[in-house]
C-alpha positions, 0 to 999 in steps of 0.5 A: 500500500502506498501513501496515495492507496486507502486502506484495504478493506474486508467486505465479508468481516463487514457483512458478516458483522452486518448480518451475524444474528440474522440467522434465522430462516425468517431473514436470512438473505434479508438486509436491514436498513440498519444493514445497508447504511453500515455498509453503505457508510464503510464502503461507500460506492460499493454495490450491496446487493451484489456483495450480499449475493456473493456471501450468501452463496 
């Protein structure tokens, strides 16, 4: 990494993070809102539904 380069991020800690208790089957795949503005706050510009089908697979 240089000066000008941002810190590597982990998108999968941060989904996991985001959805770890929403493991019962009456949500799981489901994001909350709550859900999509951490993402949407820790990795701005980044697509989420995409990001979120990708873990879940």
């Amino acid at each position: 990494m240089t000066a000008l380069e941002p810190p590597a991020i982990d998108a999968r800690a941060l989904v996991r993070k985001a959805v770890g208790g929403l493991a019962d089957k009456a949500v799981r795949g489901f994001m909350t809102d709550e859900t999509i503005e951490l993402l949407r706050r820790e990795c701005p510009g980044w697509d989420l539904h995409t990001l979120h089908r990708a873990f879940e697979t």
